[in-house]
C-alpha positions in Angstrom: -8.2 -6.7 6.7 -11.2 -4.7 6.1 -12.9 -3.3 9.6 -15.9 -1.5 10.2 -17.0 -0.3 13.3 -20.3 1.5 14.2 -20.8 3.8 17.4 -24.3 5.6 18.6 -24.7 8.0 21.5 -28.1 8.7 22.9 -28.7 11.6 25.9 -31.4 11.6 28.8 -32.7 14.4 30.1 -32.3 14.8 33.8 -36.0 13.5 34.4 -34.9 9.9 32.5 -36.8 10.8 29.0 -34.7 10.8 26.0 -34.0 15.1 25.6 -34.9 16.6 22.5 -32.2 18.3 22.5 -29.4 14.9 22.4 -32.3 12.9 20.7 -31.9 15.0 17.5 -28.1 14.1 17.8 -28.6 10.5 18.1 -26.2 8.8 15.0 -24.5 6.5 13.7 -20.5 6.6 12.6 -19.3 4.1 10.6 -15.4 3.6 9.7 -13.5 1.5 7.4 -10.4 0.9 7.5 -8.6 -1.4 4.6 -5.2 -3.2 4.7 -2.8 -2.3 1.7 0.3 -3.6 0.9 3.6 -1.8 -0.7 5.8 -3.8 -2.3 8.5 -3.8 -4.4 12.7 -4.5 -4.7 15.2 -4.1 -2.7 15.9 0.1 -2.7 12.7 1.2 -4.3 11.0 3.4 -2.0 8.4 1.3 0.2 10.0 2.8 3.2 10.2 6.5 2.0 6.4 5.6 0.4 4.8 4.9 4.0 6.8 7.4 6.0 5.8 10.1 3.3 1.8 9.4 3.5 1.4 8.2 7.1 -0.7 10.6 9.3 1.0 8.6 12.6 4.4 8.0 13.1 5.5 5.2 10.6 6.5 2.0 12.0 10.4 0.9 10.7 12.3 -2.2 11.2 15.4 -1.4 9.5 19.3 -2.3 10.0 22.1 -1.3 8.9 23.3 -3.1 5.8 26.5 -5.0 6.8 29.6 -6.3 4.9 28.2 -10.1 5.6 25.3 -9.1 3.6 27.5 -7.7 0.7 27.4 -11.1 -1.4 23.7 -11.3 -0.7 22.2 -8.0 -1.6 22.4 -5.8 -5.1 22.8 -2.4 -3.7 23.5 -1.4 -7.8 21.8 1.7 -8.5 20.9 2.5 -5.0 25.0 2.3 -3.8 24.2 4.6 -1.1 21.5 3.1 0.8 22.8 1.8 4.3 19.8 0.8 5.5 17.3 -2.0 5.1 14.0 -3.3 6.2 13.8 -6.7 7.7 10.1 -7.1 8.6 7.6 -4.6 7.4 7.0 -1.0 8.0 3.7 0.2 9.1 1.6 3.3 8.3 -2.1 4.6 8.5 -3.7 7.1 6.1 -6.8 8.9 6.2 -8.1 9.0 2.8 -11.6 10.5 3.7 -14.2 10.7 6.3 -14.9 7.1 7.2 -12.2 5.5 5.3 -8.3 5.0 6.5 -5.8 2.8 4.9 -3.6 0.5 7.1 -0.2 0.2 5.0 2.1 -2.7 5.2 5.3 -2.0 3.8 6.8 -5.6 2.8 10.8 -6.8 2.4 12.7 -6.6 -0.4 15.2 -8.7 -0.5 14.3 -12.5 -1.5 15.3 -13.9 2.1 12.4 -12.0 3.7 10.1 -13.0 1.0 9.0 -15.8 3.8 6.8 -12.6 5.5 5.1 -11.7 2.5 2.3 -14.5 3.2 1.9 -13.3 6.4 1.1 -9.8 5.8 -0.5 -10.4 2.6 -3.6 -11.6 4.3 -6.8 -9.7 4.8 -5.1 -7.4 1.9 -7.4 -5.4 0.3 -4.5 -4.7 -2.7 -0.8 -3.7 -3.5 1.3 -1.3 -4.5 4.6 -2.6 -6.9 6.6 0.4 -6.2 9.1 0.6 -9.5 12.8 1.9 -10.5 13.1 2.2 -13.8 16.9 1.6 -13.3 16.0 -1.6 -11.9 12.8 -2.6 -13.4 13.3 -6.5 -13.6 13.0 -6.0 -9.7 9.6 -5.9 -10.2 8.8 -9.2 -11.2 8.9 -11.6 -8.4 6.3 -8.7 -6.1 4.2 -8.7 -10.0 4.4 -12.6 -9.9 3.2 -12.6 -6.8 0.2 -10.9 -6.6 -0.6 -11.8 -9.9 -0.5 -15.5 -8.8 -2.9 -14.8 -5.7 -5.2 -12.6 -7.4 -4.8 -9.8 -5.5 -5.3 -6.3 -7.3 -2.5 -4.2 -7.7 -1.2 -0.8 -9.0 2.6 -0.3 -10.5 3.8 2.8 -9.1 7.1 4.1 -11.3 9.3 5.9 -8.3 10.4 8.7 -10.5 14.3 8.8 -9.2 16.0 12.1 -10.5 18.8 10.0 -12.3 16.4 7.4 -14.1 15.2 7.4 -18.1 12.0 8.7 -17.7 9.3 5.6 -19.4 5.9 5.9 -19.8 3.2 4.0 -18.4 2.4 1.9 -21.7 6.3 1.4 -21.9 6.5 0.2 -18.6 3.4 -2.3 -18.9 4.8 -3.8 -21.8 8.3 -4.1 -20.1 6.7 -6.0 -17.1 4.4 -8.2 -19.2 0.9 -7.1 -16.9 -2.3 -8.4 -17.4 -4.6 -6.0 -18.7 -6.3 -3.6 -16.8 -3.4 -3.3 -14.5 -3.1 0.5 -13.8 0.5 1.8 -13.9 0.9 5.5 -12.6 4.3 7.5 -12.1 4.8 9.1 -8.5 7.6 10.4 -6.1 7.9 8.2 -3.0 8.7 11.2 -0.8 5.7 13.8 -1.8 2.4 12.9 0.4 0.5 14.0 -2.8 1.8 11.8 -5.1 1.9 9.3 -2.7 -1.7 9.4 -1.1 -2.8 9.5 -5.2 -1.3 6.1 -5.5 -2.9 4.9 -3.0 -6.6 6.2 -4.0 -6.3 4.7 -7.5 -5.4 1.7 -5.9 -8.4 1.6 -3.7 -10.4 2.8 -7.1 -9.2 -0.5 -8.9 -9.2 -2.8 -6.3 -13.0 -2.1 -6.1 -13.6 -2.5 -9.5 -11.9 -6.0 -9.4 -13.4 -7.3 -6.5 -17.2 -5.9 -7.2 -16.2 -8.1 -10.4 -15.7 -11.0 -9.1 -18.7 -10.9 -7.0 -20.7 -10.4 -10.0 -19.2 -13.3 -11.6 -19.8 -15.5 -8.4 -23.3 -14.8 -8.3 -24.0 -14.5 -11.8 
């Protein structure tokens, strides 16, 4: 979902000719806003990611995990999570004058997976949030963007109690395509986070100008 929208004021003097005064200030804003989804497994972050970066107050949809939904989802490695999102969670972020990011926090557990078509349109991109503790997690968000050609960046949620891998490690583990930027953050700094989030915006346009090259070429 990329947006622009354009806005221009022009002032009249009190006789009905355009003022010098407002004329001079006449201009033209233009914003952009782009839609970005976080993705990732079940525990990973995508909720702590949006809520950390967000300038508005982040939109949740989460329940309490229940003891039906013991035999359904791995809490191993994240045994003291008791919460969990069920439809998306929803942020915006600034990144500069003219540009804000709409984020689109998706799922995690395979039954939701159903949404992930829904908010994956318009995308501009996606952030594969990662736990080194659980990295196989990865795979069905990497399949899936990979399978739709949508750009993405692997962001390695540094946990406190995880082996710390590097980004070429990491790469490897998850079999990406080449060119696919893998950075290290913490989900609950708005540094880190809103880094992420510009190196995604800084690939996805590299991919996409790409591909319009290659269309017209």
């Amino acid at each position: 979902m990329a947006t622009e929208s354009h806005e221009s004021a022009v002032g009249d003097s009190a006789d009905g000719s355009a003022g010098h005064g407002t004329s001079d200030a006449v201009g033209e804003s233009a914003a952009l806003a782009l839609k970005i989804l976080v993705a990732g497994g079940f525990g990973v972050g995508k909720t702590t990611l949006v809520g950390a970066v967000s300038e508005i107050r982040p939109l949740r949809t989460e329940e309490r995990l229940s003891q039906a939904g013991s035999g359904v989802d791995d809490t191993g490695g994240v045994d003291r999570k008791t919460t969990t999102t069920v439809a998306m969670d929803f942020g915006r972020i600034t990144i500069r004058t003219g540009l804000s990011l709409y984020l689109f926090g998706t799922p995690g557990q395979d039954r939701f997976w159903f949404l992930w078509d829904e908010l994956a349109q318009g995308a501009l991109g996606a952030v594969v949030l990662a736990d080194t503790r659980r990295l196989v997690d990865c795979f069905p968000a990497v399949d899936y963007f990979e399978h739709r050609r949508i750009p993405f960046v692997v962001a390695v949620n540094c946990f406190p109690d995880a082996r710390a891998y590097g980004a070429d490690e990491v790469s490897r583990a998850l079999d990406l395509d080449r060119g696919t930027p893998v950075v290290l953050c913490d989900a609950r700094d708005r540094d880190s986070g809103k880094e992420v989030l510009i190196r995604l915006v800084e690939h996805a346009g590299r991919v996409h100008s790409a591909r319009l090259l290659d269309s017209v070429g």
